[in-house]
PyMOL Python script that loads the backbone (N, CA, C, O; Angstrom):
from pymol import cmd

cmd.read_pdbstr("""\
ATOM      1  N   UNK A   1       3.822 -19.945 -10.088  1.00  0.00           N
ATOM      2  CA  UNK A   1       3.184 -18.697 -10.394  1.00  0.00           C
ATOM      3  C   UNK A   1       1.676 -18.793 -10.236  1.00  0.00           C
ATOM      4  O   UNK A   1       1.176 -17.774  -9.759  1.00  0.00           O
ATOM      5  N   UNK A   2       0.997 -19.589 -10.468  1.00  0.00           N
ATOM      6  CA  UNK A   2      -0.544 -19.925 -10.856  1.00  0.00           C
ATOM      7  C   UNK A   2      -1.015 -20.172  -9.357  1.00  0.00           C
ATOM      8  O   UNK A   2      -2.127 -19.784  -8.997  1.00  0.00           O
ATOM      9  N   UNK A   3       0.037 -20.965  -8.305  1.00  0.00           N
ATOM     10  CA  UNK A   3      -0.383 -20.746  -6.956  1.00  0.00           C
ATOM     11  C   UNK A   3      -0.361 -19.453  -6.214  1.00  0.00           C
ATOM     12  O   UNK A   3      -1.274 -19.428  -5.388  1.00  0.00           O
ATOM     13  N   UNK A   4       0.537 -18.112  -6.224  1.00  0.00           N
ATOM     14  CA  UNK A   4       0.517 -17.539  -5.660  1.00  0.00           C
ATOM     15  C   UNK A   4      -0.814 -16.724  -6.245  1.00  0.00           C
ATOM     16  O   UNK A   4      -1.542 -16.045  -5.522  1.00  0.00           O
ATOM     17  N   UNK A   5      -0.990 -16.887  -7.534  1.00  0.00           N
ATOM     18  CA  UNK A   5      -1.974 -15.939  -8.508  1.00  0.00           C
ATOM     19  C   UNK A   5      -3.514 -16.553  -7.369  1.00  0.00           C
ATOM     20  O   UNK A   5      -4.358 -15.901  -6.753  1.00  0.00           O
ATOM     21  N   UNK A   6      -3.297 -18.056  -7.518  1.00  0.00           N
ATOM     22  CA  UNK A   6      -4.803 -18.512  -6.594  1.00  0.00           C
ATOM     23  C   UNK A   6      -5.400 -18.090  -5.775  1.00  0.00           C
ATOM     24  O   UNK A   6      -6.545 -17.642  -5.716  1.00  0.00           O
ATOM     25  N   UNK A   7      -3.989 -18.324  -4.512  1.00  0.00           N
ATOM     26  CA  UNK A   7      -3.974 -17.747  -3.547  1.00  0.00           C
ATOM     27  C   UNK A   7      -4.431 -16.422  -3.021  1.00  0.00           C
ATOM     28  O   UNK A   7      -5.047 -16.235  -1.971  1.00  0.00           O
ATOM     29  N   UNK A   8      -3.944 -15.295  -4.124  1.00  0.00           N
ATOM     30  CA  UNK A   8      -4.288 -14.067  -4.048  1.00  0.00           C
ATOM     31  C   UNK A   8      -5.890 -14.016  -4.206  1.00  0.00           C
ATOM     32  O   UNK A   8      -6.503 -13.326  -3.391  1.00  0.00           O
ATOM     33  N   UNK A   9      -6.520 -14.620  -5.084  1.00  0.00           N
ATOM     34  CA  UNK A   9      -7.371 -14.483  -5.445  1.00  0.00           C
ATOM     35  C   UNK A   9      -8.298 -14.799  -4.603  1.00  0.00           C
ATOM     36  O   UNK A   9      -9.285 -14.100  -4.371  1.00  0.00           O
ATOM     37  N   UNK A  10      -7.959 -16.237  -3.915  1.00  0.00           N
ATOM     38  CA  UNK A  10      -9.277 -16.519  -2.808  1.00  0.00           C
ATOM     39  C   UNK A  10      -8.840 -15.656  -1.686  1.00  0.00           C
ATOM     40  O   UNK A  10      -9.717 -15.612  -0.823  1.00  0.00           O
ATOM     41  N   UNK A  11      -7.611 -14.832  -1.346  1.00  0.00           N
ATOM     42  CA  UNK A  11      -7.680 -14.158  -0.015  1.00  0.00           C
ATOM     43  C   UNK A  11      -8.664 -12.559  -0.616  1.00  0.00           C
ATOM     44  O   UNK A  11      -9.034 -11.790   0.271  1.00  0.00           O
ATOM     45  N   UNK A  12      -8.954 -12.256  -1.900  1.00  0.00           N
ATOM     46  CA  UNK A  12      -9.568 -11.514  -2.236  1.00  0.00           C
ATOM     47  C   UNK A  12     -11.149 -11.370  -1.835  1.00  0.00           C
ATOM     48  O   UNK A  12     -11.884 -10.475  -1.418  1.00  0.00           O
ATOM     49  N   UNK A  13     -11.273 -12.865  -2.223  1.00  0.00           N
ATOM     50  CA  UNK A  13     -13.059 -13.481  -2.523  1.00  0.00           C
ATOM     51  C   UNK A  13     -13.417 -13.572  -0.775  1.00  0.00           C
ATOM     52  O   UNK A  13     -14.577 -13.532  -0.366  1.00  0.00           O
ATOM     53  N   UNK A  14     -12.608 -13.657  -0.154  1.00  0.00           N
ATOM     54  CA  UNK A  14     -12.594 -13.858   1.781  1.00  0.00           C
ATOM     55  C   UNK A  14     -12.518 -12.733   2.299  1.00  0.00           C
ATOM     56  O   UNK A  14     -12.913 -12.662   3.463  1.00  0.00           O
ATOM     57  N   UNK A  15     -12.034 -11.566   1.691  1.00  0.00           N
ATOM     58  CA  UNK A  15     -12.036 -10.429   2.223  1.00  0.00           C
ATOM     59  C   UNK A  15     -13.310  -9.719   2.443  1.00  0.00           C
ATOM     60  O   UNK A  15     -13.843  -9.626   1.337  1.00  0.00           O
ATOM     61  N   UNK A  16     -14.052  -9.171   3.350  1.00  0.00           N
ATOM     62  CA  UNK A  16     -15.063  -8.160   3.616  1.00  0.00           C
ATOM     63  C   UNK A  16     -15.098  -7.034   2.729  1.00  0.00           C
ATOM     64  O   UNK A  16     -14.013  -6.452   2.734  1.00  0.00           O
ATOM     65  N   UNK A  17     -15.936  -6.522   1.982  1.00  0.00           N
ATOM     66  CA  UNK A  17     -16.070  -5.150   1.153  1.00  0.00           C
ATOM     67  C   UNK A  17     -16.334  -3.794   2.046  1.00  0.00           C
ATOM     68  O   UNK A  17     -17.333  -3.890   2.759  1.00  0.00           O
ATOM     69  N   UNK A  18     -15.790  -2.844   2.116  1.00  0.00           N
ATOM     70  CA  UNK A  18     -15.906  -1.581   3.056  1.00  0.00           C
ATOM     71  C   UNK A  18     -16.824  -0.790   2.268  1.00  0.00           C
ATOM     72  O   UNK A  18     -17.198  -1.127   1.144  1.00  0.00           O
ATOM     73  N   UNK A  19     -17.080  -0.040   2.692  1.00  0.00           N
ATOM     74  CA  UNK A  19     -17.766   1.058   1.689  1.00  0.00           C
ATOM     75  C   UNK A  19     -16.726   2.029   0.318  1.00  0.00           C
ATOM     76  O   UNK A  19     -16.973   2.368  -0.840  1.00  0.00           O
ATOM     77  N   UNK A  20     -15.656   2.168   1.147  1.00  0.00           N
ATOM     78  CA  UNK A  20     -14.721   2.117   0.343  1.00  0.00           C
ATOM     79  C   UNK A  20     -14.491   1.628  -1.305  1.00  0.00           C
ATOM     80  O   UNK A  20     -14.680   2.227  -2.364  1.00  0.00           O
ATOM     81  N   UNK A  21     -14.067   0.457  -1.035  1.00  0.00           N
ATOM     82  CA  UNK A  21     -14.469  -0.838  -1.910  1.00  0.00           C
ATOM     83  C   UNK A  21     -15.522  -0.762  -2.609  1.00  0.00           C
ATOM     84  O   UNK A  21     -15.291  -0.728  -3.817  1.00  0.00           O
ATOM     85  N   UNK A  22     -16.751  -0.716  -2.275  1.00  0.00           N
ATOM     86  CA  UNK A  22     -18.047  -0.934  -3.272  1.00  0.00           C
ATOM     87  C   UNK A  22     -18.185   0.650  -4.297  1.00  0.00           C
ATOM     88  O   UNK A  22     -18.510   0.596  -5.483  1.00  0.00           O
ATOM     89  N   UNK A  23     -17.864   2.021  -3.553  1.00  0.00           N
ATOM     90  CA  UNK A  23     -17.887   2.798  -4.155  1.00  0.00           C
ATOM     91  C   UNK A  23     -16.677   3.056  -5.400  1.00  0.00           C
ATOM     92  O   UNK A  23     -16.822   3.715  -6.429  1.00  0.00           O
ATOM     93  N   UNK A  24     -15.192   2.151  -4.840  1.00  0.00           N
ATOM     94  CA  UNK A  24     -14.559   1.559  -6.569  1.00  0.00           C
ATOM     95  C   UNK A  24     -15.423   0.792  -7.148  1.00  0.00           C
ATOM     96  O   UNK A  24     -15.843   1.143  -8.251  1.00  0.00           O
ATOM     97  N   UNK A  25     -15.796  -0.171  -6.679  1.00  0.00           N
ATOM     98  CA  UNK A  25     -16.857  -1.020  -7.663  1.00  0.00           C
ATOM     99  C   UNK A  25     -17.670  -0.023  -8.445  1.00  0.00           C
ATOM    100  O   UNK A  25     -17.711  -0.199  -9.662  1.00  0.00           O
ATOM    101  N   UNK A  26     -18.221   0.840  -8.009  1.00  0.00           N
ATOM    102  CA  UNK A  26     -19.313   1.792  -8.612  1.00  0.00           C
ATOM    103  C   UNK A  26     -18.506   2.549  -9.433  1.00  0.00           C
ATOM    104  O   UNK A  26     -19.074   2.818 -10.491  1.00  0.00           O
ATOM    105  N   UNK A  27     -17.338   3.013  -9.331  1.00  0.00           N
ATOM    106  CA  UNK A  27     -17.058   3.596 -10.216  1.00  0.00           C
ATOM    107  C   UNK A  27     -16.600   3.235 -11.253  1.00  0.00           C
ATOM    108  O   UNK A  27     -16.400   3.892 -12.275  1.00  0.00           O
ATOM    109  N   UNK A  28     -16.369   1.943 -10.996  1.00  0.00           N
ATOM    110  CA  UNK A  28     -15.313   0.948 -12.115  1.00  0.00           C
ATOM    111  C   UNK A  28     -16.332   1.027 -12.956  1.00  0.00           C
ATOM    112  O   UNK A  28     -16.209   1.818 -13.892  1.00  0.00           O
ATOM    113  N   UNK A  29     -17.592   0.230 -12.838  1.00  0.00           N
ATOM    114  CA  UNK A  29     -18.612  -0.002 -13.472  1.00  0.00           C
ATOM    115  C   UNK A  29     -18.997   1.291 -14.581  1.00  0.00           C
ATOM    116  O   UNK A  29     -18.956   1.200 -15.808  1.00  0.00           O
ATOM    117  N   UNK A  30     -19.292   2.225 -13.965  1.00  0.00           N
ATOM    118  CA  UNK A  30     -19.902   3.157 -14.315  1.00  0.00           C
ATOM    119  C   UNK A  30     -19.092   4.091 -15.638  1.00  0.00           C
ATOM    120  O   UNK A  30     -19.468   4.860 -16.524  1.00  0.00           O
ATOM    121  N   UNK A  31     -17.893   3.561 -15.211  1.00  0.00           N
ATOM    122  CA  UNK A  31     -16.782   4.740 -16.114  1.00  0.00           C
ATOM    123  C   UNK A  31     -15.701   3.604 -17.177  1.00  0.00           C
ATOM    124  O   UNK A  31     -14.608   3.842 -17.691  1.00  0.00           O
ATOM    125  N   UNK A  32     -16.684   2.153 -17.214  1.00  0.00           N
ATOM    126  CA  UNK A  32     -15.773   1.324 -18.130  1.00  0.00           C
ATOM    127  C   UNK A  32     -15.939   1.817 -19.544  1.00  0.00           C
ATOM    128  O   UNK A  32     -16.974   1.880 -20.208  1.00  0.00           O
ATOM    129  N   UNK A  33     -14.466   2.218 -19.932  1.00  0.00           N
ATOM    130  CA  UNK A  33     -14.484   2.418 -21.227  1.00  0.00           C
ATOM    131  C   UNK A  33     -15.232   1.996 -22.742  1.00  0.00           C
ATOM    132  O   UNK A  33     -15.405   2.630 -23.783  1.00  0.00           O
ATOM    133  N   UNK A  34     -15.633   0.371 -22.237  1.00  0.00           N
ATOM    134  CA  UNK A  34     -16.011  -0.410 -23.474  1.00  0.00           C
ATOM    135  C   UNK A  34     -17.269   0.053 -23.656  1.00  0.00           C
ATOM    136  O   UNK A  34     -17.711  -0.166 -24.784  1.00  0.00           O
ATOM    137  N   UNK A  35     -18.316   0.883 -22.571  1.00  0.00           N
ATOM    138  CA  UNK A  35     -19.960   1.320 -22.587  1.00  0.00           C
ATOM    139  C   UNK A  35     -19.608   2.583 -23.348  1.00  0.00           C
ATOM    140  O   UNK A  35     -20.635   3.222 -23.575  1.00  0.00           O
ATOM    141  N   UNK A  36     -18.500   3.175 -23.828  1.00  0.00           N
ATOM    142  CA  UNK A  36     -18.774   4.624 -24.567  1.00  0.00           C
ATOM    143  C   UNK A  36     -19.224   4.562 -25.876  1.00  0.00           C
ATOM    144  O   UNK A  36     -19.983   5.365 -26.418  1.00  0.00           O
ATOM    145  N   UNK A  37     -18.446   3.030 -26.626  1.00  0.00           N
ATOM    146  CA  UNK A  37     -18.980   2.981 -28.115  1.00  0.00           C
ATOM    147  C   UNK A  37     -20.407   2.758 -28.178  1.00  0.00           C
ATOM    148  O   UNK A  37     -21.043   3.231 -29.119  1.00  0.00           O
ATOM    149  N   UNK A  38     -21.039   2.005 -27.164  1.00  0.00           N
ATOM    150  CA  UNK A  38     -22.613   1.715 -27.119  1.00  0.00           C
ATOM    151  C   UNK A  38     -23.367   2.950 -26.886  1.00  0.00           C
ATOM    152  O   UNK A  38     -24.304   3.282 -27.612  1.00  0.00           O
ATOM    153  N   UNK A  39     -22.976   3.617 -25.903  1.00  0.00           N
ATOM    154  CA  UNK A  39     -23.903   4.831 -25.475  1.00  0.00           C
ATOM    155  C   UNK A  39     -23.696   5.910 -26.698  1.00  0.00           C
ATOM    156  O   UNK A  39     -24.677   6.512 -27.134  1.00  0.00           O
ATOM    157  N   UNK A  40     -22.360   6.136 -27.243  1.00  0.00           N
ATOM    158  CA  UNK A  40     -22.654   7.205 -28.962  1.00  0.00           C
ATOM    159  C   UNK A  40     -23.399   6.313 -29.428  1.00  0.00           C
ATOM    160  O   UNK A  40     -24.414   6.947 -29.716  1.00  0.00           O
ATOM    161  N   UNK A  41     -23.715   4.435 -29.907  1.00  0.00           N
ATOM    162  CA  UNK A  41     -24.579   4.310 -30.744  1.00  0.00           C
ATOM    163  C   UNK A  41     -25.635   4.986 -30.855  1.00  0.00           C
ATOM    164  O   UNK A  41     -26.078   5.813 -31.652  1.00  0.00           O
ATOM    165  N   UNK A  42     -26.286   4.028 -29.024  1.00  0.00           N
ATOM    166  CA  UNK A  42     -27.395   5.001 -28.514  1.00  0.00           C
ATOM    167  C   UNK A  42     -28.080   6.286 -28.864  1.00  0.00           C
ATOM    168  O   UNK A  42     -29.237   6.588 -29.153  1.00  0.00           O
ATOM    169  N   UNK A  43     -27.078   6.862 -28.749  1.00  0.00           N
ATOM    170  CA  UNK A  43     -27.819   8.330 -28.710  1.00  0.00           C
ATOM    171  C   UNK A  43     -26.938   9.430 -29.848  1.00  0.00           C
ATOM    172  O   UNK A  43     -26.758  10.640 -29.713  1.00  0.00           O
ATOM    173  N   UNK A  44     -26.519   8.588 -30.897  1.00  0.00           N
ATOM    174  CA  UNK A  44     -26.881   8.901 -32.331  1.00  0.00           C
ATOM    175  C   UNK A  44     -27.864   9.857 -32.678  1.00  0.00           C
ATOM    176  O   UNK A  44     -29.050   9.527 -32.637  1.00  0.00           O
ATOM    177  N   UNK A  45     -27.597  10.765 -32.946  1.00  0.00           N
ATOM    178  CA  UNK A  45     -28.577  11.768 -34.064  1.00  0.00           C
ATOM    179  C   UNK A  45     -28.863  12.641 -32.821  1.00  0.00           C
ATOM    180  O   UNK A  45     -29.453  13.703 -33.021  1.00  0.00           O
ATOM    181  N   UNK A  46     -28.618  12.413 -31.946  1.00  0.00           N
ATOM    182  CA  UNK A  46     -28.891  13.762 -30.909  1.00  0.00           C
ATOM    183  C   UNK A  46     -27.449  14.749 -30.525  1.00  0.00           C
ATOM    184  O   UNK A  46     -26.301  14.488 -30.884  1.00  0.00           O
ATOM    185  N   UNK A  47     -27.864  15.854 -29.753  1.00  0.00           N
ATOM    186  CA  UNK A  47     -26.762  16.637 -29.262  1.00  0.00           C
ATOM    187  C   UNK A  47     -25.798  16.144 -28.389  1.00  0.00           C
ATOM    188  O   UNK A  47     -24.646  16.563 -28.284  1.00  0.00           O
ATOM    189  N   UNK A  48     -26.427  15.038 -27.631  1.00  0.00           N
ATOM    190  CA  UNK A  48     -25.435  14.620 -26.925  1.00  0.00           C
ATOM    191  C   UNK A  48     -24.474  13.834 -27.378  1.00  0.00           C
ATOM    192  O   UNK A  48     -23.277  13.847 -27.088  1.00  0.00           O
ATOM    193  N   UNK A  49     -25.425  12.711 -28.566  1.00  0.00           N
ATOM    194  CA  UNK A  49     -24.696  12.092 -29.427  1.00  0.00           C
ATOM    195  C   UNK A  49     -23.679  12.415 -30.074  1.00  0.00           C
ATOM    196  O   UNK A  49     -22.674  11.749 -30.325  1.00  0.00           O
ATOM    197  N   UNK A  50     -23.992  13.642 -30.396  1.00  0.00           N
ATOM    198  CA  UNK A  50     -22.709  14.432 -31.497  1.00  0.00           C
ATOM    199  C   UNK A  50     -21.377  14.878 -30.633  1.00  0.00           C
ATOM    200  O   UNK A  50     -20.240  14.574 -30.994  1.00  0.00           O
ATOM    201  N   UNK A  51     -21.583  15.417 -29.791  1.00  0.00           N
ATOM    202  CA  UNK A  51     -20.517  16.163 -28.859  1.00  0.00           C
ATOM    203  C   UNK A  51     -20.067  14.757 -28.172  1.00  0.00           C
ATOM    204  O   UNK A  51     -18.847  14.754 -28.008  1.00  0.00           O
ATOM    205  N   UNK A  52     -20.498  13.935 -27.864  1.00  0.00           N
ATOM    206  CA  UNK A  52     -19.833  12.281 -27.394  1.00  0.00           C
ATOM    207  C   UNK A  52     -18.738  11.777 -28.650  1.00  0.00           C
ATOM    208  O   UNK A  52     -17.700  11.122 -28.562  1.00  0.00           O
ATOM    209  N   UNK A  53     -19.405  12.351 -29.803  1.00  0.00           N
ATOM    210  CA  UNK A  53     -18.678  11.855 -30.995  1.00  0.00           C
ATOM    211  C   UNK A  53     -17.487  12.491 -31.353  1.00  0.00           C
ATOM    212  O   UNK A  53     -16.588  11.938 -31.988  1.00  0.00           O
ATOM    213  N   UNK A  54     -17.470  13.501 -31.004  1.00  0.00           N
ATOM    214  CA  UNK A  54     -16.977  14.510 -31.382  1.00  0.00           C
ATOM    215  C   UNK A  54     -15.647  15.034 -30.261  1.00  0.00           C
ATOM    216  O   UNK A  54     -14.822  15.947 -30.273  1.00  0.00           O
ATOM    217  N   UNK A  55     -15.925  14.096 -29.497  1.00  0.00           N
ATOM    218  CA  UNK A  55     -15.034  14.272 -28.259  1.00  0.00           C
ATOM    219  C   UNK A  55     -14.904  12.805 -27.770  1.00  0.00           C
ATOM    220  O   UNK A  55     -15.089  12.591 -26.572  1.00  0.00           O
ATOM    221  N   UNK A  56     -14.716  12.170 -28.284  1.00  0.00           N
ATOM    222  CA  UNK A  56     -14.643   9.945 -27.945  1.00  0.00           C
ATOM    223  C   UNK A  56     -13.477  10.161 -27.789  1.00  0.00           C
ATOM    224  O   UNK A  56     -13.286   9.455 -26.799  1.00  0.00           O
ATOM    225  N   UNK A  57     -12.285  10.719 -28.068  1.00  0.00           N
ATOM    226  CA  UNK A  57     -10.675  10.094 -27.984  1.00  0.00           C
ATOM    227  C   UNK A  57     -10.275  10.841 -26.704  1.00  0.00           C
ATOM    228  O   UNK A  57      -9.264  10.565 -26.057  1.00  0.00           O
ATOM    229  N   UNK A  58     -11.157  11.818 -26.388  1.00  0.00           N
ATOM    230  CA  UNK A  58     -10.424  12.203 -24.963  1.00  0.00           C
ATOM    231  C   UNK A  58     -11.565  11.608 -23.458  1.00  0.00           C
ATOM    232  O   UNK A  58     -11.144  11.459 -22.311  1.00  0.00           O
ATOM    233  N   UNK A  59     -12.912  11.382 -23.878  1.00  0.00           N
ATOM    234  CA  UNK A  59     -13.068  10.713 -23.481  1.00  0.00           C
ATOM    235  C   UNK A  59     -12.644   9.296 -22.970  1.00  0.00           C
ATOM    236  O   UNK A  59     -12.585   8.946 -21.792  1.00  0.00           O
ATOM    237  N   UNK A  60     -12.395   8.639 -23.944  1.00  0.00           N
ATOM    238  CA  UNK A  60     -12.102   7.136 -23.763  1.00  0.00           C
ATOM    239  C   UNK A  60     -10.615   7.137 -22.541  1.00  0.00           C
ATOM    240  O   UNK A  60     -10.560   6.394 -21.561  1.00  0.00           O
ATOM    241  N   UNK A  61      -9.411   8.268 -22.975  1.00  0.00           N
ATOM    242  CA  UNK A  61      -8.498   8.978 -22.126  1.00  0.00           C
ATOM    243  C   UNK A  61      -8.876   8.884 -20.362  1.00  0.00           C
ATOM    244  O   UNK A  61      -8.268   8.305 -19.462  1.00  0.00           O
ATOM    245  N   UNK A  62      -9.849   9.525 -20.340  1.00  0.00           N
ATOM    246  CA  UNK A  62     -10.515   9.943 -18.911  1.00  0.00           C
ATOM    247  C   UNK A  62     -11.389   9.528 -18.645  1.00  0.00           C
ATOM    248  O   UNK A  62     -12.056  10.231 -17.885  1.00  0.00           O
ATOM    249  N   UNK A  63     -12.023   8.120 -19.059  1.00  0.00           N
ATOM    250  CA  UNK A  63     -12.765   7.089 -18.408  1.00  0.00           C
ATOM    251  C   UNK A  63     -12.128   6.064 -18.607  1.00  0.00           C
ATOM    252  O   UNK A  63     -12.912   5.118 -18.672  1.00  0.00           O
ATOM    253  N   UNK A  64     -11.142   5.773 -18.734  1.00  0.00           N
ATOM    254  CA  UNK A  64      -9.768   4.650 -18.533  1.00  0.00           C
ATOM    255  C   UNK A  64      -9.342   4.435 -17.610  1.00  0.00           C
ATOM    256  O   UNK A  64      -9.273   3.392 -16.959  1.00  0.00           O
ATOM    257  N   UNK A  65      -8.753   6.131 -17.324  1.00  0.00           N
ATOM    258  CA  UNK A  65      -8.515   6.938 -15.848  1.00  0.00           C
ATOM    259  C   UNK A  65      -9.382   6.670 -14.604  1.00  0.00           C
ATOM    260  O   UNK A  65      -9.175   6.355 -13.432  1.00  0.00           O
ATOM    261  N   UNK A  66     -10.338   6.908 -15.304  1.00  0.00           N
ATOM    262  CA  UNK A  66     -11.899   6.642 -13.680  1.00  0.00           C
ATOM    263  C   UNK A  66     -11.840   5.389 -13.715  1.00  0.00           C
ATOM    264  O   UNK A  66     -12.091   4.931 -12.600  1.00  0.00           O
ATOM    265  N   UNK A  67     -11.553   4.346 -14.726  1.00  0.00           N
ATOM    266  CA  UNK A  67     -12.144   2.875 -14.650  1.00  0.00           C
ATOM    267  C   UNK A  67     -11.178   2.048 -13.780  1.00  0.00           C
ATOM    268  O   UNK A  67     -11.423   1.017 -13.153  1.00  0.00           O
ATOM    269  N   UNK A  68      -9.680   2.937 -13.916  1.00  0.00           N
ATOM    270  CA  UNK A  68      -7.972   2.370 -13.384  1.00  0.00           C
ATOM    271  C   UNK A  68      -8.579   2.675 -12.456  1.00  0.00           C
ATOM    272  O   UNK A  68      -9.193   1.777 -11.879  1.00  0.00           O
ATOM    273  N   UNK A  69      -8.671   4.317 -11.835  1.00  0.00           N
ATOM    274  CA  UNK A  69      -8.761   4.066 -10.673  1.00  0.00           C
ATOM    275  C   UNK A  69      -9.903   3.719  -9.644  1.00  0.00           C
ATOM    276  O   UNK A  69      -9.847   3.724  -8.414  1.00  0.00           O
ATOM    277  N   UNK A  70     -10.800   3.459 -10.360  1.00  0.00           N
ATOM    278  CA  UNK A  70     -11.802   2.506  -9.419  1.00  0.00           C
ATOM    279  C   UNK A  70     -11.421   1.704  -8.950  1.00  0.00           C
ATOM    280  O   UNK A  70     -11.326   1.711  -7.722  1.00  0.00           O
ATOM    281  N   UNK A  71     -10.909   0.327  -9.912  1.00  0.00           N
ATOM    282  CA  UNK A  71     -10.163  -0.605  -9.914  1.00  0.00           C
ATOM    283  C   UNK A  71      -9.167  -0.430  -8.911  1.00  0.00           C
ATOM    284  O   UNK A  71      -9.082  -1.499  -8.307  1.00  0.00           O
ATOM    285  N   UNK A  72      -8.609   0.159  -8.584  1.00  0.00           N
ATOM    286  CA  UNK A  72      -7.829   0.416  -7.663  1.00  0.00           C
ATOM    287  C   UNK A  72      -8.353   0.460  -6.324  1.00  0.00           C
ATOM    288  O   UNK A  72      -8.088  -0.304  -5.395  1.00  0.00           O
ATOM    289  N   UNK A  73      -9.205   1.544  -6.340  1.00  0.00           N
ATOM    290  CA  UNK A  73      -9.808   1.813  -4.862  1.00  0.00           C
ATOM    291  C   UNK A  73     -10.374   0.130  -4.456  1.00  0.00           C
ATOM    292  O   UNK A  73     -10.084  -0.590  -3.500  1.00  0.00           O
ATOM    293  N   UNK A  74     -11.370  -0.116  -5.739  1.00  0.00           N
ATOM    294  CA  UNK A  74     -11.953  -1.594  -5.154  1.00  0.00           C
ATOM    295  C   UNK A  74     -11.153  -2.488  -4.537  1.00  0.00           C
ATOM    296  O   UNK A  74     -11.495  -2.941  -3.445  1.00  0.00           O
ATOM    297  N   UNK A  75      -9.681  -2.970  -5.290  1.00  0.00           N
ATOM    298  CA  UNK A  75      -9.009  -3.872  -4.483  1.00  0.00           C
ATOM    299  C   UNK A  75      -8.063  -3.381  -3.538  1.00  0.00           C
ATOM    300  O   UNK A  75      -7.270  -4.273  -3.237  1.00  0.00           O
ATOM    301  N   UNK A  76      -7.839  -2.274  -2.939  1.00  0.00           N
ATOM    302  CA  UNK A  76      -6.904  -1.547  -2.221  1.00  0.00           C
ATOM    303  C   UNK A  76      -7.665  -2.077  -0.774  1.00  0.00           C
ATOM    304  O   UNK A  76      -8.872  -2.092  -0.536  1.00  0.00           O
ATOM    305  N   UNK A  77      -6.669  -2.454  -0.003  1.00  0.00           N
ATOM    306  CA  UNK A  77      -7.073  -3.354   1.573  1.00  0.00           C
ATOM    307  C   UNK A  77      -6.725  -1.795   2.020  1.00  0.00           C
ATOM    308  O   UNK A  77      -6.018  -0.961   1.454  1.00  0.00           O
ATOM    309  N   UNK A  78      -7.682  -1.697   3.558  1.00  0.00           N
ATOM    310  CA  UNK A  78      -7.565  -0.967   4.582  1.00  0.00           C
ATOM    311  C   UNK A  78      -6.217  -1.300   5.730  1.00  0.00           C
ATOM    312  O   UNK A  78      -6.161  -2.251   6.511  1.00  0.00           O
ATOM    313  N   UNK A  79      -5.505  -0.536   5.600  1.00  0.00           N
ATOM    314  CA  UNK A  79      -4.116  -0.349   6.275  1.00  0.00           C
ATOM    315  C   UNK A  79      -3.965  -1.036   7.490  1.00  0.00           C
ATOM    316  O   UNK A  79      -2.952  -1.712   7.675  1.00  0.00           O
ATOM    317  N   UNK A  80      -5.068  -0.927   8.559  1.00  0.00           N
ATOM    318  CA  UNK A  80      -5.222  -1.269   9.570  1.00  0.00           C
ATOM    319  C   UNK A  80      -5.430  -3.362   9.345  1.00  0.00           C
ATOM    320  O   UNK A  80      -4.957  -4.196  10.117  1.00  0.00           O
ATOM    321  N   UNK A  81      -6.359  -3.686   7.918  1.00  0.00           N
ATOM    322  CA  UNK A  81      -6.342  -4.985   8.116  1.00  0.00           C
ATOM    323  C   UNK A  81      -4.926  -5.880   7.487  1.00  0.00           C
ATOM    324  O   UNK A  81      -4.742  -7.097   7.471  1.00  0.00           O
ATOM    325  N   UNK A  82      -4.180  -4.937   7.072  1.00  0.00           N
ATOM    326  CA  UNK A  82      -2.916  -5.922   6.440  1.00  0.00           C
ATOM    327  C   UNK A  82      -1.695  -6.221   7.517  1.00  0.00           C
ATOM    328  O   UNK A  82      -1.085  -5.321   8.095  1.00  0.00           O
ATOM    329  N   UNK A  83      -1.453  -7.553   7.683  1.00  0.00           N
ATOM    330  CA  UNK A  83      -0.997  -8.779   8.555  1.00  0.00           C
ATOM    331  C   UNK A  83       0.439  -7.821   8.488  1.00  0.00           C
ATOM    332  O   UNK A  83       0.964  -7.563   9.571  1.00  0.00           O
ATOM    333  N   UNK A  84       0.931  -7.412   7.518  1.00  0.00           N
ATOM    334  CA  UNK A  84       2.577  -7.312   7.304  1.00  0.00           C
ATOM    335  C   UNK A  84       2.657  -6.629   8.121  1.00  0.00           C
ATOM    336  O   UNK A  84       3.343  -7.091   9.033  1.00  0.00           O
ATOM    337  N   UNK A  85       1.970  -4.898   8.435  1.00  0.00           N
ATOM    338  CA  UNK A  85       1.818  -3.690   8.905  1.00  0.00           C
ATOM    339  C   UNK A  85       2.278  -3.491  10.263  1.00  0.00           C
ATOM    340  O   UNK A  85       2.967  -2.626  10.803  1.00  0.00           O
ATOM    341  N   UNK A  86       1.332  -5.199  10.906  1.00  0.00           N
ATOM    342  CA  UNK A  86       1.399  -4.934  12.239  1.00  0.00           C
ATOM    343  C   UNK A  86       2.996  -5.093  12.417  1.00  0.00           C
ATOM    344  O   UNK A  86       3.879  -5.459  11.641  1.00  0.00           O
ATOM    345  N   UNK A  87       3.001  -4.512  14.244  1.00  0.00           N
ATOM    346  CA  UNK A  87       4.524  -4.765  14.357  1.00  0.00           C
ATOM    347  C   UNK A  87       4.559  -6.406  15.028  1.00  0.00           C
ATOM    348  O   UNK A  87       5.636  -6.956  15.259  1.00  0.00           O
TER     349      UNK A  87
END
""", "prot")
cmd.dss("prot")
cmd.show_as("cartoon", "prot")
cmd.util.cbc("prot")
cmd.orient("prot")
């Protein structure tokens, strides 16, 4: 198990990033769930603060969502480069 897991992993780290790819990266980043409890700390005592607070459980819902599917887009190979595909 731990070899095929390797394996996967360095054909990952060898792979070229598309634009594709970096813009999951960007979104992964941007929409990770664990930055929502920091940013209500943040901005505590303001309007935005409050309505962040006040709305965290459906948030956290739909930046889970953006963070999955970043994650997704980032490691998703271009059709044309996967070996199986060809005939």
């Amino acid at each position: 198990m731990w070899t095929r897991t390797r394996s996967w992993l360095s054909e990952i780290e060898r792979r070229p990033l598309t634009r594709r790819n970096r813009l999951g990266a960007l979104v992964a980043i941007l929409t990770c769930p664990c930055h929502l409890g920091v940013t209500v700390a943040l901005l505590s005592g303001t309007a935005v603060g409050g309505w962040l607070a006040a709305e965290q459980a459906w948030l956290y819902v739909l930046l889970t969502a953006a963070f999955v599917g970043g994650l997704v887009i980032l490691f998703r190979r271009d059709a044309s480069a996967c070996d199986r595909c060809r005939p």
